[in-house]
N, C-alpha and C positions, 0 to 999 in steps of 0.2 A: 488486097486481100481483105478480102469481110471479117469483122471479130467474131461470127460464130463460127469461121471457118477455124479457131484455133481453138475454140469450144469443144467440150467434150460429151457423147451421147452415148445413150443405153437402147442399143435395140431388143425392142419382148421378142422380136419373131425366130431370132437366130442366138441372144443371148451373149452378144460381142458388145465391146465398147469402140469407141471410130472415135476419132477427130475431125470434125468438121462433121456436115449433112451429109452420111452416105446411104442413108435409105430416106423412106418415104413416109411424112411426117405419121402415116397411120400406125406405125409399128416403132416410132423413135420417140425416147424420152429425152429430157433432155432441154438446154445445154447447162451443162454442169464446167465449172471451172475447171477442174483438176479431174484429171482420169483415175484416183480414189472413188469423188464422188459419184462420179457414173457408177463405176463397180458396183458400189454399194444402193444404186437408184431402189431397186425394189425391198431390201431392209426399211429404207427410208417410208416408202410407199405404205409396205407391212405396221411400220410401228405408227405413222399418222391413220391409219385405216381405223387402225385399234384405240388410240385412245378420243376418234371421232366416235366408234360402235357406243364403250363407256361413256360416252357423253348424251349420245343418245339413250341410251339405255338409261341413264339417271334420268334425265327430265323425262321419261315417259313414267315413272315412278310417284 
């Protein structure tokens, strides 16, 4: 058994979390240790989005 097969993903297209590779890498986030942090993938996404924006936005300043 592969170790991302025990890994854990966040798919964007249907919004489930899986163990192991069950979609297609276009639509899967991913692999996160513990089936929390999938859950949580796109918070994660949201708040490093946001303080890349402020960082951009300060040095254009």
């Amino acid at each position: 058994m592969a170790d991302s097969d025990m890994k854990w993903f966040y798919d964007l297209s249907t919004g489930q979390v899986t163990q192991g590779k069950a979609t297609g890498f276009e639509t899967r986030m991913g692999p996160y240790d513990t089936e929390a942090e999938a859950r949580h993938a796109l918070e994660r996404v949201n708040a490093r989005n946001e303080i890349a924006d402020d960082w951009d936005e300060a040095a254009e300043d």
